[in-house]
CHARMM internal coordinates of N, CA and C (Angstrom, degrees):
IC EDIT
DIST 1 N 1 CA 1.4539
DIST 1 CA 1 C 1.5314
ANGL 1 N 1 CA 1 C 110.67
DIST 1 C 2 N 1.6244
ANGL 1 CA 1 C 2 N 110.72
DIHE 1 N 1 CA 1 C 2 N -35.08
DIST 2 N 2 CA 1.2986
ANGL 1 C 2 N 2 CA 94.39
DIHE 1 CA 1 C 2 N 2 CA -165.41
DIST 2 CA 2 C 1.6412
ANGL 2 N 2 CA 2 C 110.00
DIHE 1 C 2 N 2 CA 2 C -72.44
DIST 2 C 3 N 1.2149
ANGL 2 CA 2 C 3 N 115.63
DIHE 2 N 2 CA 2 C 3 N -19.76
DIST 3 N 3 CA 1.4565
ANGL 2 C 3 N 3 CA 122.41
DIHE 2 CA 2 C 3 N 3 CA -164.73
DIST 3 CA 3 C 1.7490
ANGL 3 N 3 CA 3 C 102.07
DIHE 2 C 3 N 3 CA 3 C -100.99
DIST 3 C 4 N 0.5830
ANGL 3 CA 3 C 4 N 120.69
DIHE 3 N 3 CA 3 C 4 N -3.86
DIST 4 N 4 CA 1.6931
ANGL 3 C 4 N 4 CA 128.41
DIHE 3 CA 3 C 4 N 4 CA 154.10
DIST 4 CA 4 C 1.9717
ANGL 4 N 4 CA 4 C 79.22
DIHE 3 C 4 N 4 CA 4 C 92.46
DIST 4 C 5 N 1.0292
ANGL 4 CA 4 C 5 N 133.09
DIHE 4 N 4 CA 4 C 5 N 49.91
DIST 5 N 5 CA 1.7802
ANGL 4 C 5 N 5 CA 118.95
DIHE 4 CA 4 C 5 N 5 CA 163.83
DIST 5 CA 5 C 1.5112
ANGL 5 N 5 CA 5 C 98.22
DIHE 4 C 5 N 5 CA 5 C 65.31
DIST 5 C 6 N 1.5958
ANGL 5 CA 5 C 6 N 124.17
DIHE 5 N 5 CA 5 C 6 N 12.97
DIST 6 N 6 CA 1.5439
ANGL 5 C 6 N 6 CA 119.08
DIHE 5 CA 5 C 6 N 6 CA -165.54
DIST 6 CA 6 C 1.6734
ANGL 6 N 6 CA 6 C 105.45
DIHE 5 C 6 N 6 CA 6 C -97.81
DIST 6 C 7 N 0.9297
ANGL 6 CA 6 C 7 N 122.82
DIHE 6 N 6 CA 6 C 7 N 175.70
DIST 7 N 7 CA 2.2586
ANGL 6 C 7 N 7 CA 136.35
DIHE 6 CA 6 C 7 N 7 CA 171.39
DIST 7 CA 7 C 1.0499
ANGL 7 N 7 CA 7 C 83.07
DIHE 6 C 7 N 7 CA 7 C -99.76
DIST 7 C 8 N 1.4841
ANGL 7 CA 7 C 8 N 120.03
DIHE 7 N 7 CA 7 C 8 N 105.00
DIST 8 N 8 CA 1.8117
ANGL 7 C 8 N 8 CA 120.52
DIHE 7 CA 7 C 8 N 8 CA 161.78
DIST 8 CA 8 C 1.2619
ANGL 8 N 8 CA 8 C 87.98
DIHE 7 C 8 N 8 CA 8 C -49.66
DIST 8 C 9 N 1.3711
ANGL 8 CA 8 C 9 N 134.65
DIHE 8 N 8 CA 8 C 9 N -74.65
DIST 9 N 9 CA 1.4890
ANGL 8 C 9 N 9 CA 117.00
DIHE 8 CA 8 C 9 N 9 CA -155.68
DIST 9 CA 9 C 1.1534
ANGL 9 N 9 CA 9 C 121.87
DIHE 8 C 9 N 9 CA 9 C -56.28
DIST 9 C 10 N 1.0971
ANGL 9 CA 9 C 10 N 131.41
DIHE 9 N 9 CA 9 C 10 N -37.05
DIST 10 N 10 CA 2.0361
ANGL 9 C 10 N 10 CA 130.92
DIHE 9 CA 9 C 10 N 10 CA -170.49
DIST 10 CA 10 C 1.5429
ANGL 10 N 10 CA 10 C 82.29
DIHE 9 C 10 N 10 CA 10 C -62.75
DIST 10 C 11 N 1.7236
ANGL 10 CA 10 C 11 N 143.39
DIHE 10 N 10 CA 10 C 11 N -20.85
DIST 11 N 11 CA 1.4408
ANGL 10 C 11 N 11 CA 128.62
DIHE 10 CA 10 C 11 N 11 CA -141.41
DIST 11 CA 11 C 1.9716
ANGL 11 N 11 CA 11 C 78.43
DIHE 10 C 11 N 11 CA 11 C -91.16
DIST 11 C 12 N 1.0426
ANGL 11 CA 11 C 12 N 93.45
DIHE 11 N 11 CA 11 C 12 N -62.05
DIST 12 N 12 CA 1.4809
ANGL 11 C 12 N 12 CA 102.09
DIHE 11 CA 11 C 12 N 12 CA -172.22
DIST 12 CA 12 C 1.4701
ANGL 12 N 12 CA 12 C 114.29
DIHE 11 C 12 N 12 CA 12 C -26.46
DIST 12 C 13 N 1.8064
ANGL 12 CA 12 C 13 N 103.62
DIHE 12 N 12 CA 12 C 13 N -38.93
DIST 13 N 13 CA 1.7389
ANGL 12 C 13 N 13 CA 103.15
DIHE 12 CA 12 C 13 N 13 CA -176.78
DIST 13 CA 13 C 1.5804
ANGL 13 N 13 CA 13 C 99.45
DIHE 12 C 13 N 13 CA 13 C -95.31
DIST 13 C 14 N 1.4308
ANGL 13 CA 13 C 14 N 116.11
DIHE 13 N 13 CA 13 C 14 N 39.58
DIST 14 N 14 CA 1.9176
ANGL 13 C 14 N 14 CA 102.24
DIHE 13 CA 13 C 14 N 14 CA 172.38
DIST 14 CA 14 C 1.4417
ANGL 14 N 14 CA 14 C 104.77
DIHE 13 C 14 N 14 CA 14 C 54.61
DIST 14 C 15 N 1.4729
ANGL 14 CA 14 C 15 N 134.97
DIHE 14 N 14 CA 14 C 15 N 34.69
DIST 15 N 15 CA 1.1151
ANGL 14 C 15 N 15 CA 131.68
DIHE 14 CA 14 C 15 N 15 CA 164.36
DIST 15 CA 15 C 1.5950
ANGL 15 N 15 CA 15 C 96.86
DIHE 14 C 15 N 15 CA 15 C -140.44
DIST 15 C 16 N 2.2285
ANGL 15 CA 15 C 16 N 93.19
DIHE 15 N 15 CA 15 C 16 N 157.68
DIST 16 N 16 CA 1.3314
ANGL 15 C 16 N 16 CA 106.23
DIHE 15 CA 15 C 16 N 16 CA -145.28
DIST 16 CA 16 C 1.7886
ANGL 16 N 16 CA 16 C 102.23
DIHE 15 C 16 N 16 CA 16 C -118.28
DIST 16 C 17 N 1.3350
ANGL 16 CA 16 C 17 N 119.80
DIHE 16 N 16 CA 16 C 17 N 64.81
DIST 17 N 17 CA 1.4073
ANGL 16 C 17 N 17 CA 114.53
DIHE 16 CA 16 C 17 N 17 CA -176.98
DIST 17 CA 17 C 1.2278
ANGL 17 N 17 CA 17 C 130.37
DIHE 16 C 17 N 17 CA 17 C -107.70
DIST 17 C 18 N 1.6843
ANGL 17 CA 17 C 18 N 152.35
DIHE 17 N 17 CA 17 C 18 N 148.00
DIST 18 N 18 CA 0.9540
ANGL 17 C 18 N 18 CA 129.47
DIHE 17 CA 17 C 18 N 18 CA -132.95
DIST 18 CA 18 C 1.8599
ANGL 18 N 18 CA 18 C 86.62
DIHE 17 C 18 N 18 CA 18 C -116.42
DIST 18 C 19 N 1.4185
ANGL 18 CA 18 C 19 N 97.25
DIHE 18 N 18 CA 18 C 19 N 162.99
DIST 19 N 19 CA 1.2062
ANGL 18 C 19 N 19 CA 119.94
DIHE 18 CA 18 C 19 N 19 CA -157.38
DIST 19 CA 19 C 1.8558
ANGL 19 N 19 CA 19 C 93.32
DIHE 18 C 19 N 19 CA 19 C -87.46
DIST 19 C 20 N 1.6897
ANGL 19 CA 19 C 20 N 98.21
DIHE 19 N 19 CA 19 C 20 N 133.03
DIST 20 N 20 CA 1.4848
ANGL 19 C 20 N 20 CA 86.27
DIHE 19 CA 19 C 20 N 20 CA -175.57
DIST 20 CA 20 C 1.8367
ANGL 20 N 20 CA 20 C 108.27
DIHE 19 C 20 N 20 CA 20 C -129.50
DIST 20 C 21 N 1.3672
ANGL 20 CA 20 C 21 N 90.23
DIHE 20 N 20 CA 20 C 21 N 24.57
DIST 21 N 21 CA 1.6250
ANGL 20 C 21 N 21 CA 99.06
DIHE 20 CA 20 C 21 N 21 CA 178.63
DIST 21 CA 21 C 1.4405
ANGL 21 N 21 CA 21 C 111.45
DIHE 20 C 21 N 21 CA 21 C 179.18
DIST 21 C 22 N 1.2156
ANGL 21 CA 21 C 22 N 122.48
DIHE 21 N 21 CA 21 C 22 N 174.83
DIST 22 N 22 CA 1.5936
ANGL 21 C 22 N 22 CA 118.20
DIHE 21 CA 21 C 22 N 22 CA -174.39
DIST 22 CA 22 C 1.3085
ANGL 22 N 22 CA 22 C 99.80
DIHE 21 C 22 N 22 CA 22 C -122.78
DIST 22 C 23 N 1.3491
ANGL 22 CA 22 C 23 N 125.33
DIHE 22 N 22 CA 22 C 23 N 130.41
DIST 23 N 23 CA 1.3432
ANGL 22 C 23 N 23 CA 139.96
DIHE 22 CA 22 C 23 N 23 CA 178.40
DIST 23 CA 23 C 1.5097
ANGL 23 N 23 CA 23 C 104.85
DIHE 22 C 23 N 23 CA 23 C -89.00
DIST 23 C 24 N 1.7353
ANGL 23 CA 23 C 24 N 122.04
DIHE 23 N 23 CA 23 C 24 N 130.49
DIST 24 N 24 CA 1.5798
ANGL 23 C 24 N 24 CA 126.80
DIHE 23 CA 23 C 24 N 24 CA 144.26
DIST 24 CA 24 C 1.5280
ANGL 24 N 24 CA 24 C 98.51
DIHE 23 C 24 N 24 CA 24 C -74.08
DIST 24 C 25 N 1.9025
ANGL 24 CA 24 C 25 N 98.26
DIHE 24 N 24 CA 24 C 25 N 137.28
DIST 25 N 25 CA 1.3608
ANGL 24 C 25 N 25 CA 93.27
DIHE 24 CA 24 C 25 N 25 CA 172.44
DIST 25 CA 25 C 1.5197
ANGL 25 N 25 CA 25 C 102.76
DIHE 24 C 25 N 25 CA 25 C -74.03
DIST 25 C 26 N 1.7245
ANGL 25 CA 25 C 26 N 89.82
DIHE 25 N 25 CA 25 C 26 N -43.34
DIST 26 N 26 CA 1.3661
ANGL 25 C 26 N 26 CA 97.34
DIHE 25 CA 25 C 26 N 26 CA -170.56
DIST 26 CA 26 C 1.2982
ANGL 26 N 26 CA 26 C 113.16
DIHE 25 C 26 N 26 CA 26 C -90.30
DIST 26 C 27 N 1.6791
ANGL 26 CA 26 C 27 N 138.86
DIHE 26 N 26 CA 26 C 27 N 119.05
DIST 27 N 27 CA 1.5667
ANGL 26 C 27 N 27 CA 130.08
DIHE 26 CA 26 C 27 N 27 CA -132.75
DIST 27 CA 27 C 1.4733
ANGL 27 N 27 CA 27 C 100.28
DIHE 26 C 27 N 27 CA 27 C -96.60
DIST 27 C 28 N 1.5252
ANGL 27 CA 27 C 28 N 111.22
DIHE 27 N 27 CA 27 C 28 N 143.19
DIST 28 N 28 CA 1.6725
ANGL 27 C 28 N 28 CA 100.40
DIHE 27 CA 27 C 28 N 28 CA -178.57
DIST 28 CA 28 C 1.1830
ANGL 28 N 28 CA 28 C 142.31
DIHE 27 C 28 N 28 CA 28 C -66.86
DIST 28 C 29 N 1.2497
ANGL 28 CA 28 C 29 N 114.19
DIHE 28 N 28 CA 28 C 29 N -15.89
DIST 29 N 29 CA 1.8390
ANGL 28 C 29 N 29 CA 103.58
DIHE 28 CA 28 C 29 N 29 CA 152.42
DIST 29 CA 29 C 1.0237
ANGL 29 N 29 CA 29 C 121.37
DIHE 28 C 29 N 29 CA 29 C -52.45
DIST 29 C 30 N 1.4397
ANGL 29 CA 29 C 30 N 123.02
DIHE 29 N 29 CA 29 C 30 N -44.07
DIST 30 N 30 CA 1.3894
ANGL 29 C 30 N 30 CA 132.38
DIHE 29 CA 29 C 30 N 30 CA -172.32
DIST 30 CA 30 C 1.8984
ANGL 30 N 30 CA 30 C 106.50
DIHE 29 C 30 N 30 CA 30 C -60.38
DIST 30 C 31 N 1.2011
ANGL 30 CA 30 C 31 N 104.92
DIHE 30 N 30 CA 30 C 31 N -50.26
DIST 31 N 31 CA 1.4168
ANGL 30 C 31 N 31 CA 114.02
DIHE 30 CA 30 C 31 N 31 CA -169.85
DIST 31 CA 31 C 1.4343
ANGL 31 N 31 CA 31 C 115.36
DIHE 30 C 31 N 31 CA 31 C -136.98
DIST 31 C 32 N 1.2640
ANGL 31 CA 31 C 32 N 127.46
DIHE 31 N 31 CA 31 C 32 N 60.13
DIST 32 N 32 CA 1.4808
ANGL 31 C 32 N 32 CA 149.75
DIHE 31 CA 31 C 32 N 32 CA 174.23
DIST 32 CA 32 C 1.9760
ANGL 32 N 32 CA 32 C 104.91
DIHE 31 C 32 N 32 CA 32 C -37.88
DIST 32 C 33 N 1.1898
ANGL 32 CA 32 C 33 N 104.13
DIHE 32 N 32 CA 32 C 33 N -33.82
DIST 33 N 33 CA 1.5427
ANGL 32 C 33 N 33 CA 95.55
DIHE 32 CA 32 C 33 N 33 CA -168.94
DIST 33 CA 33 C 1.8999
ANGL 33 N 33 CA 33 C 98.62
DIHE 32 C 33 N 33 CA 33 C -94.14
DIST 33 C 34 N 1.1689
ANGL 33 CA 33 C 34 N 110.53
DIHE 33 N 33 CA 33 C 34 N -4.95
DIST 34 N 34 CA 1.7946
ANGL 33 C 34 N 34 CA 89.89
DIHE 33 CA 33 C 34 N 34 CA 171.23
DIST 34 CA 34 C 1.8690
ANGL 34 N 34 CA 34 C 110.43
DIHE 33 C 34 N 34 CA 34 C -127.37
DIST 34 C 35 N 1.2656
ANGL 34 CA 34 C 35 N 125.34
DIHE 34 N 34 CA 34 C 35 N 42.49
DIST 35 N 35 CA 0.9510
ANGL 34 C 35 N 35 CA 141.18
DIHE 34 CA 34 C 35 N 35 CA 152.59
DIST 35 CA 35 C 1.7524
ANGL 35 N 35 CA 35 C 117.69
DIHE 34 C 35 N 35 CA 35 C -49.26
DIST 35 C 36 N 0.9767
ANGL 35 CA 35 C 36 N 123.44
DIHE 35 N 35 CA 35 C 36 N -44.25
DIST 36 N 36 CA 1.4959
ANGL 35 C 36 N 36 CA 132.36
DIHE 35 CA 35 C 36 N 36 CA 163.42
DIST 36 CA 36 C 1.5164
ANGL 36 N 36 CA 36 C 100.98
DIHE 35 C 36 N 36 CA 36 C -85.76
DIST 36 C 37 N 1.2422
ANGL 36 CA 36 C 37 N 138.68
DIHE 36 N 36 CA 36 C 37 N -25.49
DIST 37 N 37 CA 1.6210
ANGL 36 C 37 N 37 CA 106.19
DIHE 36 CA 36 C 37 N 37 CA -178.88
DIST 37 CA 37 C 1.6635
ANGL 37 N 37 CA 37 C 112.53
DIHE 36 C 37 N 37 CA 37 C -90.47
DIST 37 C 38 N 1.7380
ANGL 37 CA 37 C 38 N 79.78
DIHE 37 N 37 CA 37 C 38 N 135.53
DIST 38 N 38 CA 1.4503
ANGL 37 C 38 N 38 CA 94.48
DIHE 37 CA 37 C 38 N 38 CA -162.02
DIST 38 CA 38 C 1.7886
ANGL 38 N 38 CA 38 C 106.32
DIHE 37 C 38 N 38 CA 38 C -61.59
DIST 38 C 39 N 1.1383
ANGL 38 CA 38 C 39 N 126.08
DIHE 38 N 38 CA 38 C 39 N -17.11
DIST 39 N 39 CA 1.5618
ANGL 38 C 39 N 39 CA 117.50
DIHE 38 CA 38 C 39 N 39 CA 173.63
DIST 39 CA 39 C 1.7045
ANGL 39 N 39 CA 39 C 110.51
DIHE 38 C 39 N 39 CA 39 C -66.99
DIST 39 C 40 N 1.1508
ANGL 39 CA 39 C 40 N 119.53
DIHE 39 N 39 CA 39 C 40 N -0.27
DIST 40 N 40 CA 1.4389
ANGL 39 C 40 N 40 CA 132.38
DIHE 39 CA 39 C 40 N 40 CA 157.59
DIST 40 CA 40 C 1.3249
ANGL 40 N 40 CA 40 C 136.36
DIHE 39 C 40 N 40 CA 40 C -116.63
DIST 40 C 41 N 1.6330
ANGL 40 CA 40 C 41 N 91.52
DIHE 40 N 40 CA 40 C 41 N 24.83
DIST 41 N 41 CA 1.5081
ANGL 40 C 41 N 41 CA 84.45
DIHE 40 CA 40 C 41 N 41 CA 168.40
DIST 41 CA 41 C 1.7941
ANGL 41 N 41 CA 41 C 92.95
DIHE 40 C 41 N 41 CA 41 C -148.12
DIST 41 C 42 N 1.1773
ANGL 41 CA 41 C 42 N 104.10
DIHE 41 N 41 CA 41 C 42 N 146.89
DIST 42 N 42 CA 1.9357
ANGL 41 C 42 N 42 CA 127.31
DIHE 41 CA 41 C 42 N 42 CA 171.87
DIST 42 CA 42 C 1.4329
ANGL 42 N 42 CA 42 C 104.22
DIHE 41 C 42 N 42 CA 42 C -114.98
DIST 42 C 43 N 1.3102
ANGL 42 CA 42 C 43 N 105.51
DIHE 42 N 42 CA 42 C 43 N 158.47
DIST 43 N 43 CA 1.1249
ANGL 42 C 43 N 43 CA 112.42
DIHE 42 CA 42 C 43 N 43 CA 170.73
DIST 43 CA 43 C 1.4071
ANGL 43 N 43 CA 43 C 114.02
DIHE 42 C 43 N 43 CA 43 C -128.06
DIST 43 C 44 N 1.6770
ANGL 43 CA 43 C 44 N 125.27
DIHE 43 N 43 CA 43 C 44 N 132.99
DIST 44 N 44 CA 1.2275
ANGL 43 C 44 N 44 CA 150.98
DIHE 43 CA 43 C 44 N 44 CA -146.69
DIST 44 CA 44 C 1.2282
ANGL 44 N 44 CA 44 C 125.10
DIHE 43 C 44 N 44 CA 44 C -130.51
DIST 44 C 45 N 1.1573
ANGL 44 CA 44 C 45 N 113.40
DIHE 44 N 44 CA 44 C 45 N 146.53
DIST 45 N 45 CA 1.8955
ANGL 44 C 45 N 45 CA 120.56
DIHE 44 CA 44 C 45 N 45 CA -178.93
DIST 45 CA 45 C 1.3802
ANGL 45 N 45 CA 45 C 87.10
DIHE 44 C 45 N 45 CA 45 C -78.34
DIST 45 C 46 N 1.5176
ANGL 45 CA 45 C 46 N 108.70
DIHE 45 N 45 CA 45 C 46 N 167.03
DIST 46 N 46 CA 1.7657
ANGL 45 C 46 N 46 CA 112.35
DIHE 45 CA 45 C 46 N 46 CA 155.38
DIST 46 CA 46 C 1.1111
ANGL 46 N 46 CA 46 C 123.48
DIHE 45 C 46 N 46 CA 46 C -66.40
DIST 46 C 47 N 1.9463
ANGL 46 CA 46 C 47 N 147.79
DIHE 46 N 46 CA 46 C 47 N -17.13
DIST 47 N 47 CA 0.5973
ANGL 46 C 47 N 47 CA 162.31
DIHE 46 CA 46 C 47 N 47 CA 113.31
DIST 47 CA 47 C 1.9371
ANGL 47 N 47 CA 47 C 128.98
DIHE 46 C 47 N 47 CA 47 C 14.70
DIST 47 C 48 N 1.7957
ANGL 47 CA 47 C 48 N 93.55
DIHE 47 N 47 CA 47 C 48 N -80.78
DIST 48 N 48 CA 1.0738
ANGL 47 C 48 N 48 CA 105.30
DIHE 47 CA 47 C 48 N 48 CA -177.97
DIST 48 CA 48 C 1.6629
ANGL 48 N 48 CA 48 C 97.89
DIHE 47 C 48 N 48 CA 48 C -88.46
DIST 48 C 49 N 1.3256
ANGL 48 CA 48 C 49 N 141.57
DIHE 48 N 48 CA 48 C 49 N -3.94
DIST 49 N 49 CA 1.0495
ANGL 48 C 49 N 49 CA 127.20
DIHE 48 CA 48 C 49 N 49 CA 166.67
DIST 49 CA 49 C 1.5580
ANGL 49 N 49 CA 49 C 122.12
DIHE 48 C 49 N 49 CA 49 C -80.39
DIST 49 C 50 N 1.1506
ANGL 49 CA 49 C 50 N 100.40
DIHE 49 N 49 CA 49 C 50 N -22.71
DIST 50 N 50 CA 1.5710
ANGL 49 C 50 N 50 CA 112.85
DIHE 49 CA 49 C 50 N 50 CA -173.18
DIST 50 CA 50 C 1.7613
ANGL 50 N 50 CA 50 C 95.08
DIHE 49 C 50 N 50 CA 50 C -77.69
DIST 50 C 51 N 1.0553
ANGL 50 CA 50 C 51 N 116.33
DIHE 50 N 50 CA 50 C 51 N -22.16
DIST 51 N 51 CA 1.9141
ANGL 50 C 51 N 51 CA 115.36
DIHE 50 CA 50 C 51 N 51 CA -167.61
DIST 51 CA 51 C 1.7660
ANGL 51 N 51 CA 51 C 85.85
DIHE 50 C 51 N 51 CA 51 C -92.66
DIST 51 C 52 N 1.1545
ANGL 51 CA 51 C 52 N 118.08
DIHE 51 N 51 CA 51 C 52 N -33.47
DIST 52 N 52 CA 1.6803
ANGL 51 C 52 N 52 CA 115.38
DIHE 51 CA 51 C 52 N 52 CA 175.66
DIST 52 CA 52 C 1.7266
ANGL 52 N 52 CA 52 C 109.78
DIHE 51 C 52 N 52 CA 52 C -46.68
DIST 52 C 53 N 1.4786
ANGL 52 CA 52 C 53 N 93.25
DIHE 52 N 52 CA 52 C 53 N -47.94
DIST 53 N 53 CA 1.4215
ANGL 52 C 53 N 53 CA 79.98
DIHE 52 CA 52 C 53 N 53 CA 174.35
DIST 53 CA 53 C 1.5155
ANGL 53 N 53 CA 53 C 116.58
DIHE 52 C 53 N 53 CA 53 C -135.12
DIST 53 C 54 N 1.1649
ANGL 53 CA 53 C 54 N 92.67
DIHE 53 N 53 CA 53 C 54 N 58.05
DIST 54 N 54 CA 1.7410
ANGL 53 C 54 N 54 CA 100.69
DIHE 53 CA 53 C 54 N 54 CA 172.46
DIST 54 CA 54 C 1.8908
ANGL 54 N 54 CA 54 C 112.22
DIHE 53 C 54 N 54 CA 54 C 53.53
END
COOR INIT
IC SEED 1 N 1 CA 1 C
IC BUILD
């Protein structure tokens, strides 16, 4: 909701694609206790998530 269903990143490049998963910035093994806070999580096309992690 907060990201309107949008790819923060495609938004950043003036392009309009819909968000097809939610990214941890910070990944959950790494950080198990902020998996629900939303300042760690974006939401992403498959695209730009797949370049998130190679």
């Amino acid at each position: 909701m907060r990201d309107h269903g949008l790819c923060q990143h495609c938004l950043k490049e003036k392009q309009i694609m819909t968000a097809d998963m939610v990214h941890h910035l910070r990944e959950v093994k790494e950080a198990w206790h902020l998996r629900l806070t939303l300042s760690n999580l974006v939401s992403l096309c498959n695209a730009c998530h797949n370049r998130e992690h190679g």
